[in-house]
C-alpha positions in Angstrom: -23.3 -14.7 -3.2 -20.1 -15.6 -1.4 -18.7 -14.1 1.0 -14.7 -13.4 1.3 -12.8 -12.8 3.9 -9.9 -10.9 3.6 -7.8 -12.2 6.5 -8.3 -15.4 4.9 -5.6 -14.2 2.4 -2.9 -13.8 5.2 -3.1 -17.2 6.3 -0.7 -19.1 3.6 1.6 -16.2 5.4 1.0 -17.3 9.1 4.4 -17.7 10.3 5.7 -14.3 9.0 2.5 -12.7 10.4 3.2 -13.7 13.9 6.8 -13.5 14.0 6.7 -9.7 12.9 4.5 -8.7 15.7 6.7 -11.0 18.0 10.1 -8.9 16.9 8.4 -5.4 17.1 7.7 -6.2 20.8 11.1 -7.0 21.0 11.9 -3.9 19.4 9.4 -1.9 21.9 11.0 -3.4 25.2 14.3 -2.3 24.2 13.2 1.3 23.2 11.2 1.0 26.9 14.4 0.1 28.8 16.3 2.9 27.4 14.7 5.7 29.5 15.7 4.1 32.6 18.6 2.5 32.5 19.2 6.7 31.2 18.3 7.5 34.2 20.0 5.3 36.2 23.1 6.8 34.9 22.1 10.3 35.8 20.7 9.8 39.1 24.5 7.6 39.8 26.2 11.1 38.4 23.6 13.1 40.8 24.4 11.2 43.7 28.1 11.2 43.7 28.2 14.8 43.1 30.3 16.5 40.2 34.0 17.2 41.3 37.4 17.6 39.3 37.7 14.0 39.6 36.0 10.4 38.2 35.3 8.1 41.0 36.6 5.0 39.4 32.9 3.5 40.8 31.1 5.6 39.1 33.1 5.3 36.0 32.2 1.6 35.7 28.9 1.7 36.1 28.5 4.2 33.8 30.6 1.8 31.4 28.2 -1.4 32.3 24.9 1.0 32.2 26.2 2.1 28.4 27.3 -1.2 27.1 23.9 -2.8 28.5 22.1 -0.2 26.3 24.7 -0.5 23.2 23.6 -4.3 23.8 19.9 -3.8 23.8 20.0 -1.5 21.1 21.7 -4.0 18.4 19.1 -6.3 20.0 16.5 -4.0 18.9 17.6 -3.1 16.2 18.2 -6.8 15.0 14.0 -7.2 16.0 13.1 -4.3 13.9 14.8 -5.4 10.8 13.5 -9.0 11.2 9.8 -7.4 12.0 10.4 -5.0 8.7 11.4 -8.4 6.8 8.5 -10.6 8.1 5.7 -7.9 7.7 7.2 -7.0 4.1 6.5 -11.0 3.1 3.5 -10.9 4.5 1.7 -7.9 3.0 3.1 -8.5 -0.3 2.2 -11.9 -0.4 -1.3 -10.9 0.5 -1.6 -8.0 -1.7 -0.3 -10.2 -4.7 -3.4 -13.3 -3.8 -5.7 -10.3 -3.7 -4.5 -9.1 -7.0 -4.5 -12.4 -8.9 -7.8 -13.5 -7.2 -9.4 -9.8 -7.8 -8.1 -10.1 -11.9 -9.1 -14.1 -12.2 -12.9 -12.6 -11.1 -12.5 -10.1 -13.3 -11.6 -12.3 -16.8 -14.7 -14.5 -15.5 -17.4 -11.8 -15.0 -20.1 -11.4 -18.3 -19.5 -8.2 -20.1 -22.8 -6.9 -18.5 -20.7 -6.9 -14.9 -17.8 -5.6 -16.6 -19.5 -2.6 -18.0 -21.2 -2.2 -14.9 -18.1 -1.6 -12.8 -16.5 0.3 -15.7 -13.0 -0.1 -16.6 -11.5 3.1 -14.6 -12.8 1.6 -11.3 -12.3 -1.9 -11.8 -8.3 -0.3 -12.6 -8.5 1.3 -9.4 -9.9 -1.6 -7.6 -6.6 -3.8 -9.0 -4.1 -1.3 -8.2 -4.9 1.4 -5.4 -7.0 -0.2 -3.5 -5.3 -3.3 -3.0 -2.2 -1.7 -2.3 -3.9 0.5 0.1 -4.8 -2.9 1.9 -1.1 -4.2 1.2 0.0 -1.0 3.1 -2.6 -1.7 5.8 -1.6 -5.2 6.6 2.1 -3.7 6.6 1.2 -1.2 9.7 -1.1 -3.7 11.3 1.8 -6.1 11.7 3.8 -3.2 13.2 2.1 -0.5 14.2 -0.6 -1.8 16.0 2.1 -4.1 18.1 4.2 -0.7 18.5 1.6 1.2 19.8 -0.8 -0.6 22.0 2.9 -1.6 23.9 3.7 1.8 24.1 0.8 3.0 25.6 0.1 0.6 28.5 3.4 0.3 29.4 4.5 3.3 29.2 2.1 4.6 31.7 2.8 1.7 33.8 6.9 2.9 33.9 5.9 6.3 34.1 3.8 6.1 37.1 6.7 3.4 38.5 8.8 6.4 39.1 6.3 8.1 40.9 2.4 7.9 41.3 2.1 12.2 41.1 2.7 11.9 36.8 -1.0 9.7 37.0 -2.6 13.4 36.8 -0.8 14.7 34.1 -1.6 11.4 32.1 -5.3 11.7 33.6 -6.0 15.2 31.8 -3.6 14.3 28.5 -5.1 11.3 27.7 -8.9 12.0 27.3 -7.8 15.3 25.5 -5.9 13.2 23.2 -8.5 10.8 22.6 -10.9 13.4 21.8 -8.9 14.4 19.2 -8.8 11.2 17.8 -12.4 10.9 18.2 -13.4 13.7 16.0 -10.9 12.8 13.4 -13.1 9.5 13.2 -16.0 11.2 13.4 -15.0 13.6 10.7 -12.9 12.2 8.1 -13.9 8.4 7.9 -17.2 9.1 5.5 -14.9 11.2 3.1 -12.6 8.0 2.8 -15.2 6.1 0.3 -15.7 9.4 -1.4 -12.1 10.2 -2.3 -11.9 6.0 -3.6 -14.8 7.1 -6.1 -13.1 10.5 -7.2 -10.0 8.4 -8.1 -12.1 5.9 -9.8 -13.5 9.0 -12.0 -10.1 10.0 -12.6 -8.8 6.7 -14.1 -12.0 6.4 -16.3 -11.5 9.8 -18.2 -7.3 8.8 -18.7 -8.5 5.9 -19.4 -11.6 7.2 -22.6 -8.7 9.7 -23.8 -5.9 8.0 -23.8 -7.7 4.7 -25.8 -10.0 7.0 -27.4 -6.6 9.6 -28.5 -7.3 9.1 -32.7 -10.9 10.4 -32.1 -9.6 13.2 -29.5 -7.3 14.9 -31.8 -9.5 14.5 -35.1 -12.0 16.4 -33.7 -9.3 18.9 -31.8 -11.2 18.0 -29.1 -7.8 18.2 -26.5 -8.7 21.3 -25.0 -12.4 19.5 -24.3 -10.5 16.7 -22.9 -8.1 18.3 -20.9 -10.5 20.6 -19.4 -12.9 17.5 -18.6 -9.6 15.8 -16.9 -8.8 18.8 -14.9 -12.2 19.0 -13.3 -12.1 15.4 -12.5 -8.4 16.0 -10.9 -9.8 18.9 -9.5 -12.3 17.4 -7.2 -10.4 14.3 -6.6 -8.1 17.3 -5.2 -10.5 19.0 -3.1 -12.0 15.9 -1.6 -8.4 15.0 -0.6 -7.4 18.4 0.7 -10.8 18.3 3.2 -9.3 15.0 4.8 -6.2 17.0 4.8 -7.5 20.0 6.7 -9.1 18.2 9.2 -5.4 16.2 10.1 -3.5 19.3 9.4 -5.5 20.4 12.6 -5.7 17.2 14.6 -1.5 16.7 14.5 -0.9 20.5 15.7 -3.4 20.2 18.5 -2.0 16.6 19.5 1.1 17.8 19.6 0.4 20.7 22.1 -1.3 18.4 24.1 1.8 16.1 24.0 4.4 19.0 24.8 1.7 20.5 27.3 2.0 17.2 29.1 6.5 17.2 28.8 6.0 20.5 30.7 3.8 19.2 33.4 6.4 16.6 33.8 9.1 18.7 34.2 7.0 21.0 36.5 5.7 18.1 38.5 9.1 16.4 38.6 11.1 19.4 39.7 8.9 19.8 42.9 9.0 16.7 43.8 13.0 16.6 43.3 12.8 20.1 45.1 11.3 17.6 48.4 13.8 15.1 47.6 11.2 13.1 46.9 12.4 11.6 43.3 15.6 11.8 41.7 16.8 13.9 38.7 17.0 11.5 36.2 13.6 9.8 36.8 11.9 12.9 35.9 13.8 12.6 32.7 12.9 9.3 32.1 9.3 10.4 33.0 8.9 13.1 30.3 10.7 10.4 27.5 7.5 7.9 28.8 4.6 10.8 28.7 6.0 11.4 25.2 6.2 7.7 24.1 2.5 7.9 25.5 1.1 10.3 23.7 3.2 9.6 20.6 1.5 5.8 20.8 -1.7 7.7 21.0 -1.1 9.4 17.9 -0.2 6.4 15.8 -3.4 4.7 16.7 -4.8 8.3 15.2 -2.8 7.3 12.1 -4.5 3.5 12.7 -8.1 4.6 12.9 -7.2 6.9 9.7 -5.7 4.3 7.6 -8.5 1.9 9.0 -11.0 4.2 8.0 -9.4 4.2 3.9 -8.6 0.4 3.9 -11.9 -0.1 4.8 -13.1 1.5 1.7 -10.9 0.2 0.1 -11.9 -3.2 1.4 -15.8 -2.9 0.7 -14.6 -2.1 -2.8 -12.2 -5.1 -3.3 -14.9 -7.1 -2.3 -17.4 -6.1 -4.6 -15.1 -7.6 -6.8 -14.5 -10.7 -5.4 -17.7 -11.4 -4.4 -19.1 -10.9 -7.7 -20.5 -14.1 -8.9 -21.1 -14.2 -12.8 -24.2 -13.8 -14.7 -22.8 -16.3 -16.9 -22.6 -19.3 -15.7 -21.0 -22.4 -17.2 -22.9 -25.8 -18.2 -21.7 -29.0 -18.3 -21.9 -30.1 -22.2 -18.9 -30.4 -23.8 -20.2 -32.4 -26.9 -22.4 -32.2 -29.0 -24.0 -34.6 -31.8 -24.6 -31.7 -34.5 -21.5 -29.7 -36.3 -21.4 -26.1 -37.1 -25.1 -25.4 -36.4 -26.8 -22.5 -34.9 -30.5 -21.9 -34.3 -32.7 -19.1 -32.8 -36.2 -20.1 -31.4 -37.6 -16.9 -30.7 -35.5 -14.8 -29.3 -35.9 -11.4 -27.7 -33.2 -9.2 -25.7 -32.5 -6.3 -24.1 -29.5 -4.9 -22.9 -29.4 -4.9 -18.8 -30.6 -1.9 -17.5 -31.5 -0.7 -21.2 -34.7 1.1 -21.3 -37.4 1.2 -24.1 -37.9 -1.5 -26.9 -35.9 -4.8 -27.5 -33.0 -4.7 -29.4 -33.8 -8.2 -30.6 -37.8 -9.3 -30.9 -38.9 -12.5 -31.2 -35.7 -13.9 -33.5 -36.4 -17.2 -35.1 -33.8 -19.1 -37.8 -31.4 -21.7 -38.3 -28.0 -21.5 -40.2 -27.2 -25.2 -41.9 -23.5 -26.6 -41.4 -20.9 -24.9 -43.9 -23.4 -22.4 -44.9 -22.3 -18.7 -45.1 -25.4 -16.5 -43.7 -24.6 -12.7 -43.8 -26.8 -9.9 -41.5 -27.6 -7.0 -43.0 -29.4 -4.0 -41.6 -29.4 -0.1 -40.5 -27.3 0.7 -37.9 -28.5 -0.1 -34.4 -31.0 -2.8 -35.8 -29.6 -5.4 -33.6 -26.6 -6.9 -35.8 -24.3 -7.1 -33.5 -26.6 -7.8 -30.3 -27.7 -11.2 -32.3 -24.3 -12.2 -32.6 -23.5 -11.9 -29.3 -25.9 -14.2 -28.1 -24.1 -16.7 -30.2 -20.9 -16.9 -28.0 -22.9 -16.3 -24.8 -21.2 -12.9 -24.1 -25.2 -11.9 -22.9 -28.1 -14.2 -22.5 -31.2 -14.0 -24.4 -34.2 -12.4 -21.9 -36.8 -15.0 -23.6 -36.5 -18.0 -26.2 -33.1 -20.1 -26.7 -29.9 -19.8 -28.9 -28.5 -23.3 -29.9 -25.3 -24.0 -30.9 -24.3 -27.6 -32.4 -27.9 -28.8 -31.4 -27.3 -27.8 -27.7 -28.9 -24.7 -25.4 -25.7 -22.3 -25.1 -27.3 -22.3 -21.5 -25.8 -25.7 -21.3 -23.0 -25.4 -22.8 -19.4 -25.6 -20.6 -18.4 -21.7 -21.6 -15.1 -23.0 -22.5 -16.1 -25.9 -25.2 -18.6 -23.4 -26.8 -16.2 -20.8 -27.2 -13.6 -22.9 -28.3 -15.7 -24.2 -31.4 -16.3 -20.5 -32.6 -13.6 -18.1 -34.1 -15.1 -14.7 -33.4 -13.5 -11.7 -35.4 -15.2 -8.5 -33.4 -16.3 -5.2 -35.0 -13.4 -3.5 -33.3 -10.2 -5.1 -34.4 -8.8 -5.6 -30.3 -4.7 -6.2 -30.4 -2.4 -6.7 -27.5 1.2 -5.2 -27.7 3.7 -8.2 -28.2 4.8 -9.6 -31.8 2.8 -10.1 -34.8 2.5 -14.0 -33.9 2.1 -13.6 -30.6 -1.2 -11.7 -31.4 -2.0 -14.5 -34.3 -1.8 -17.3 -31.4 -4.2 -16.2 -29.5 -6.2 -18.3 -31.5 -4.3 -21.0 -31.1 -1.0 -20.9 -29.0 0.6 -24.4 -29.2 0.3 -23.6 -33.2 3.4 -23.8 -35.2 5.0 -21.1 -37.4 4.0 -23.2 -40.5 0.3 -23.2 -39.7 0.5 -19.3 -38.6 1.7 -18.2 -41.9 -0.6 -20.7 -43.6 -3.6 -18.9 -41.9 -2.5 -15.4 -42.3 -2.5 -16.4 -46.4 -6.3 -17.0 -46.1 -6.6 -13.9 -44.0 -4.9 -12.2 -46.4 -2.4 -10.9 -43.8 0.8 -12.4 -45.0 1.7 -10.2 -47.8 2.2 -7.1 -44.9 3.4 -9.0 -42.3 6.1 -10.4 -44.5 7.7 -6.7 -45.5 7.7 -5.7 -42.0 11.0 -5.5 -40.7 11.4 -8.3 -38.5 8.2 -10.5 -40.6 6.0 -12.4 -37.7 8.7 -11.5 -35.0 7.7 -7.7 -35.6 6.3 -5.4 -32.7 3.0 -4.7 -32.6 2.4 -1.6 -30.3 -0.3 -1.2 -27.1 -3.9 -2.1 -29.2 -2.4 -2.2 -32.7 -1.4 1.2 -32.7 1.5 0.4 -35.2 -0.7 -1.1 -37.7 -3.6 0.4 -39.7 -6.8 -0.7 -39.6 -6.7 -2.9 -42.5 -4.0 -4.4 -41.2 -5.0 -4.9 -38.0 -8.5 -7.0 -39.0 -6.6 -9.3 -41.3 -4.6 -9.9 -38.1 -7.9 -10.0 -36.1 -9.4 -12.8 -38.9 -5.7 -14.8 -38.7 -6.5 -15.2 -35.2 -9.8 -16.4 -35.1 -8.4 -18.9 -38.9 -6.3 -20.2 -37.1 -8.6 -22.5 -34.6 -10.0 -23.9 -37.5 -13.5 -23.7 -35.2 -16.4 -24.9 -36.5 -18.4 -21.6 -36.9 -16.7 -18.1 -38.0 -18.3 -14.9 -37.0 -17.3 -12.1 -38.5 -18.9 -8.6 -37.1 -18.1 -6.0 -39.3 -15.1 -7.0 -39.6 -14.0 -6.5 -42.8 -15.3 -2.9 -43.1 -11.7 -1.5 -43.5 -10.6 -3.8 -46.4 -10.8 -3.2 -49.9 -13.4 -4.9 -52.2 -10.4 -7.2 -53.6 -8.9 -8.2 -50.8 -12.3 -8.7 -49.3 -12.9 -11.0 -52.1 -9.5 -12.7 -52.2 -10.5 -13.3 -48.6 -13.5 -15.3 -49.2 -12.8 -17.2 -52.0 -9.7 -18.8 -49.3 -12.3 -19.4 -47.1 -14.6 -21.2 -49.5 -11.8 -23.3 -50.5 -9.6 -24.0 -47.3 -13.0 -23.8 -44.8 -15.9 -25.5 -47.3 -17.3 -27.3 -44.9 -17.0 -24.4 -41.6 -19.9 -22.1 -40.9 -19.4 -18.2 -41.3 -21.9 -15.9 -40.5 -21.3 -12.6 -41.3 -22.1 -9.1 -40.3 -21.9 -6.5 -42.7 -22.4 -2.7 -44.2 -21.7 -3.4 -47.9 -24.1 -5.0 -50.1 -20.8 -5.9 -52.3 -19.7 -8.4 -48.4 -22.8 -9.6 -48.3 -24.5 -10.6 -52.0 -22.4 -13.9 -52.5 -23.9 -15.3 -49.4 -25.7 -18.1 -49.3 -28.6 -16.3 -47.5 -28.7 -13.0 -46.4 -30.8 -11.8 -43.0 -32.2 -8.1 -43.1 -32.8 -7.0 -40.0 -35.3 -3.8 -39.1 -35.8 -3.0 -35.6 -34.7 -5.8 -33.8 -36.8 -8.1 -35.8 -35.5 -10.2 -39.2 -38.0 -9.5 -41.7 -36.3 -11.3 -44.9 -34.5 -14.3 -44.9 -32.9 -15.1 -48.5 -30.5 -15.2 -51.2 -29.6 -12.1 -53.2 -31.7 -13.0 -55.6 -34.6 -13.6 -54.1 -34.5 -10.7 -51.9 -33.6 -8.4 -55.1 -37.3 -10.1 -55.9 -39.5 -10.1 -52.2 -37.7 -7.2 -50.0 -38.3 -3.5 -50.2 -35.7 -3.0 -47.4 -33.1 -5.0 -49.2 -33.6 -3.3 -52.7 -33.5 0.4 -51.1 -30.2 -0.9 -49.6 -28.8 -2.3 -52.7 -29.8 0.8 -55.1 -28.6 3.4 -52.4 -25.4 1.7 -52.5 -25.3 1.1 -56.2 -26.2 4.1 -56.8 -23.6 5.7 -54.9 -21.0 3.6 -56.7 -22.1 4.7 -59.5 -21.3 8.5 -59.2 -18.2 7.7 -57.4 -17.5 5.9 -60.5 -18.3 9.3 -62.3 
């Protein structure tokens, strides 16, 4: 596995990540030189002595002193902006890489990763956390310029005025640090813990909001609202202990830092007392103690913010580092056409315990032959088709597609010779054609409509109000599900591939259109392979062979006919749905 390194994203931003920290010191002199040249105006006033009149003298260098400072300030204030401008390019720029780079690992990972990391985290992964690094990067640039600077020389102008203020800083500072300590100490483990209650969060929006249809069916809102408000709830509580512990840490820093102003001031005044330090260099020395301490206490908020964004990090990582299960071959031809052939296959799902869901598979489906799969549910339908595509790798034997290993198979060519229609119809909100060319998305209007006439899906998406152009809402919502697998099937017609799979996916059509259906398949696709998953005897018995599957293992392999004549499986399927037929009929 590949390591990443983080920082390595902020080097396409090098310029704007030293120039910020460059202006913010500029920023931190000016706010440095303000104190004194403060004081310099106060001790001047001191010195003279107040009386009815201005001494002309003094008047000037007050003027000088104030337009220096008005001087320094627009100077300062002209670094901060730049250092705000510079460290904003900077973190955004390296919070958008992350982003793209974190999603671009997440489209190539096998479903097996996918399900692994589940979809709440991986949403919190993409959004929160990066932009908790984002926001890191953004205070690193600033911050940790601002405060370090502050600190050191702070101390150093403090004790320039006079060397007595080194025991108020002497007594502050460890205090200080202490409390910064124990904030480490105490709140950094609850960092990764509050990243995982978030993830929890975004998983149960995430089931209710997708899973809505079946929530309110079963008037199962209260279940689900309840289960979200306990997921909240301890996402709550694990943020409010971080909170308690810095709602004490800020209090007690700040009486250590107005502790220390006082000891100034105390200090200060008996050394003016023996005429030992002027007036306004006591002033200055109190603004310097606080700058101090106040540095002190944005590194507290450093180490905090270090503390999440390291989480947050190790978590982004995960991600990035993730190398996938399925890894791409090199063939991108083949000599063979519309083939596929299992040599005994087995498979389990990863991390699945008991039995295989697929045991010892073995047969071959012939170019432009139709094969359907039949069987009780959780026999393994589905799991073998899967195989076919490469969304999972077989555990032991070898799935061929075209003649070749689908081990050796560049993912992209294999894909790309298979239109796959899945069980659940999956839509993405845009228009109706926009949907349809997933399949194929250099593909014309003409050959769109010409494939949604096979699929059968021309006839509704002609009435709707704006035809093809028509809005289709977040995961089909604004279509039924009929309608939505005959846009499903247009999509996968369209690519004209060389094998069709279809995985129950014509469960939500009627018998006639079902029909209608295949006999435009048999005549625009003769010579394309479909293998088909399905419920229905009626989908199934005009194959050309039909596959029954029983516990992971195919134990008839036929036409209708014959399997009317050799399988006891197929027959009890047949007459239970017959029969059933039959008294609907009554």
């Amino acid at each position: 596995m590949k390591k990443v390194s983080l920082v390595s994203y902020l080097k396409k931003y090098w310029f704007f990540a030293v120039v910020s920290p460059l202006m913010m010191a500029g920023e931190v002199i000016v706010d440095l030189l303000q104190p004194r040249l403060m004081a310099d105006i106060v001790n001047k006033v001191v010195e003279t002595g107040i009386t009815g009149s201005v001494d002309p003298e003094v008047m000037t260098f007050i003027l000088i002193t104030a337009l220096k400072m008005i001087l320094l300030v627009a100077f300062g204030g002209f670094c901060g902006v730049m250092c705000c401008y510079t460290a904003s390019v900077a973190s955004q720029g390296f919070g958008s890489d992350i982003r793209v780079d974190a999603f671009n690992k997440v489209m190539s990972l096998s479903l097996e990763q996918t399900d692994r990391f589940t979809t709440g985290s991986l949403v919190t992964r993409l959004t929160n956390d990066i932009t908790t690094l984002q926001d890191f990067v953004m205070m690193i640039l600033r911050m940790f310029v601002r405060a370090p600077i502050f600190f050191i020389m702070g101390i150093v102008m403090c004790l320039s005025l006079n060397v007595n203020f080194a025991l108020v800083a002497a007594v502050a500072l460890p205090l200080v640090l202490l409390i910064v300590l124990i904030m480490v100490i105490k709140a950094v483990p609850i960092f990764t813990v509050v990243q995982e209650k978030l993830d929890r969060v975004n998983s149960v929006v995430q089931e209710s909001v997708t899973g809505a249809r079946v929530v309110k069916a079963y008037t199962r809102e209260e279940h689900e609202i309840a289960r979200f408000e306990a997921a909240n709830a301890d996402f709550r509580n694990t943020n409010l202990r971080v909170s308690y512990i810095m709602s004490a840490i800020f209090p007690a820093m700040s009486l250590v830092m107005n502790g220390a102003v006082i000891a100034i001031i105390y200090i200060g005044g008996l050394q003016v007392q023996a005429r030992a330090i002027n007036v306004g260099d006591v002033m200055a020395a109190a603004q310097y103690i606080t700058q101090v301490l106040s540095s002190v206490m944005m590194m507290s908020f450093m180490f905090q913010q270090i503390a999440r964004s390291k989480a947050c990090a190790n978590r982004v990582r995960e991600v990035l580092e993730a190398d996938p299960i399925i890894v791409s071959g090199a063939a991108k031809e083949a000599s063979e056409t519309g083939t596929v052939r299992f040599e005994d296959v087995s498979f389990r799902y990863p991390g699945a315990q008991g039995d295989n869901v697929l045991d010892h598979i073995s047969f071959e489906v012939k170019r432009g032959e139709t094969v359907a799969v039949i069987g009780a549910t959780g026999s393994g339908k589905s799991s073998l088709v899967n195989l076919i595509p490469r969304f999972y790798d077989a555990d032991s034997g070898n799935v061929f597609v075209d003649g070749v290993n689908v081990r050796d198979w560049d993912l992209h060519a294999l894909r790309s010779r298979i239109g796959f229609v899945l069980q659940k119809s999956e839509l993405f909100s845009g228009t109706v054609d926009e949907n349809i060319r997933w399949g194929k998305p250099d593909a014309d209007m003409d050959e769109i409509v010409s494939a949604a006439k096979i699929a059968q899906a021309d006839e509704f998406i002609s009435k709707m109000d704006e035809g093809y152009t028509s809005y289709v809402a977040e995961r089909g919502a604004s279509l039924s599900g009929g309608q939505k697998q005959r846009v499903a099937i247009t999509r996968a017609v369209l690519r004209h591939p060389e094998i069709i799979i279809f995985d129950d996916s014509t469960s939500a059509l009627d018998l006639s259109t079902e029909a209608k259906l295949r006999q435009a398949l048999n005549r625009e696709f003769a010579d394309t392979t479909v293998i088909m998953i399905a419920q229905r005897i009626a989908s199934v018995m005009h194959a050309d062979r039909i596959a029954v599957i029983e516990n992971g293992r195919i134990t008839a392999f036929d036409s209708h006919d014959a399997l009317m004549k050799t399988s006891a499986a197929y027959r009890d399927i047949y007459s239970s749905q017959m029969k059933n037929n039959e008294g609907g009929a009554d």
